[in-house]
N, C-alpha and C positions, 0 to 999 in steps of 0.2 A: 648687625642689624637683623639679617635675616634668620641666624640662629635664634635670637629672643622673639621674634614672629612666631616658630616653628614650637618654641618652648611655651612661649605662653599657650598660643593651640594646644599645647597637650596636657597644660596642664587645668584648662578650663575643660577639656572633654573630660580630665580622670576626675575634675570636681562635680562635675554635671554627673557621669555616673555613680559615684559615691553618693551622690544624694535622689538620684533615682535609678534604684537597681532595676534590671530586667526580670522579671518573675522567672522563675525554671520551674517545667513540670518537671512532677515526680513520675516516673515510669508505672509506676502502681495507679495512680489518679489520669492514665489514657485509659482508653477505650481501647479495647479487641479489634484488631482490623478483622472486616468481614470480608469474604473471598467466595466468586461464585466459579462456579464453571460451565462455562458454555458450551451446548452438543455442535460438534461437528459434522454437519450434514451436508455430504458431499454433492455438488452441482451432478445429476445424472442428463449426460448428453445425450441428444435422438439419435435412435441408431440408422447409419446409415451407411453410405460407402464412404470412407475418409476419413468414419471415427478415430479407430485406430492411430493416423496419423496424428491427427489433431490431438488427441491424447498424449502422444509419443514428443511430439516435435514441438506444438505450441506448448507443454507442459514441460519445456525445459523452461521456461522463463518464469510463466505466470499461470495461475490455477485455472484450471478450466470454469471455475465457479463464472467466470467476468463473460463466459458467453452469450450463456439464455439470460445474463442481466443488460445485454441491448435488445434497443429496438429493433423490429424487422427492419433491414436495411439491404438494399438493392444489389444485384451479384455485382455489379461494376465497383460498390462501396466493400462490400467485402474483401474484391480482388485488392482492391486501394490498400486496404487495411493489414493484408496480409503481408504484401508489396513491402508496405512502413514496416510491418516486424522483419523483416531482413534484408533493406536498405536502410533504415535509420536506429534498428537495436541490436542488429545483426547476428539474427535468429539464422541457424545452420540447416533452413530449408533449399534445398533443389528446386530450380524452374518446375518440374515433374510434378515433387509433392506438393509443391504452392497452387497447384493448377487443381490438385486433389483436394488442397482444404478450401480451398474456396468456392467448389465446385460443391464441398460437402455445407459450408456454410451458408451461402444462398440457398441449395434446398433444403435444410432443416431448418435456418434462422432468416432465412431472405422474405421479399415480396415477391410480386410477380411482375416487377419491373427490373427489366433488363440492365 
């Protein structure tokens, strides 16, 4: 029983497409894909004491582009944020230099709230 189920399905779907084909294009009747190229302009960081690191250390993971695109955010939020890249993504900064980029990140990209 179950075979002639299975047989009929197939053979109402090869009826159904013998009597409505699927069009194919022809390779000659697409269109040209068009292709642009996008300039690469690098995020330029404020200089300061810490660049360096911040370059070095947070640019093992993620482009330094993602800096100057936050908001001013307070040194204790930065320290936070620093903190999360190497307890939760386990960026291979030092107590030392963590204290150096976040030191450099609240004064180039902080407020003036502590």
């Amino acid at each position: 029983m179950k075979k002639n189920i299975v047989f009929a399905m197939l053979v109402s779907a090869g009826t159904f497409l013998l009597q409505h084909p699927v069009p194919m294009v022809q390779a000659e009747e697409m269109e040209p894909v068009h292709t642009i190229t996008l300039p690469t302009i690098p995020a330029e960081l404020k200089e300061g004491t810490g660049k360096d690191k911040v370059l070095t250390l947070c640019g093992i993971c993620h482009s330094p582009d993602y800096i100057p695109m936050q908001p001013p955010l307070p040194a204790k939020t930065w320290d936070s944020e620093v903190h999360k890249m190497i307890k939760v993504f386990g960026a291979p900064i030092t107590e030392e230099d963590a204290k150096i980029i976040s030191s450099y990140l609240a004064a180039q990209y902080g407020t003036d709230e502590k």
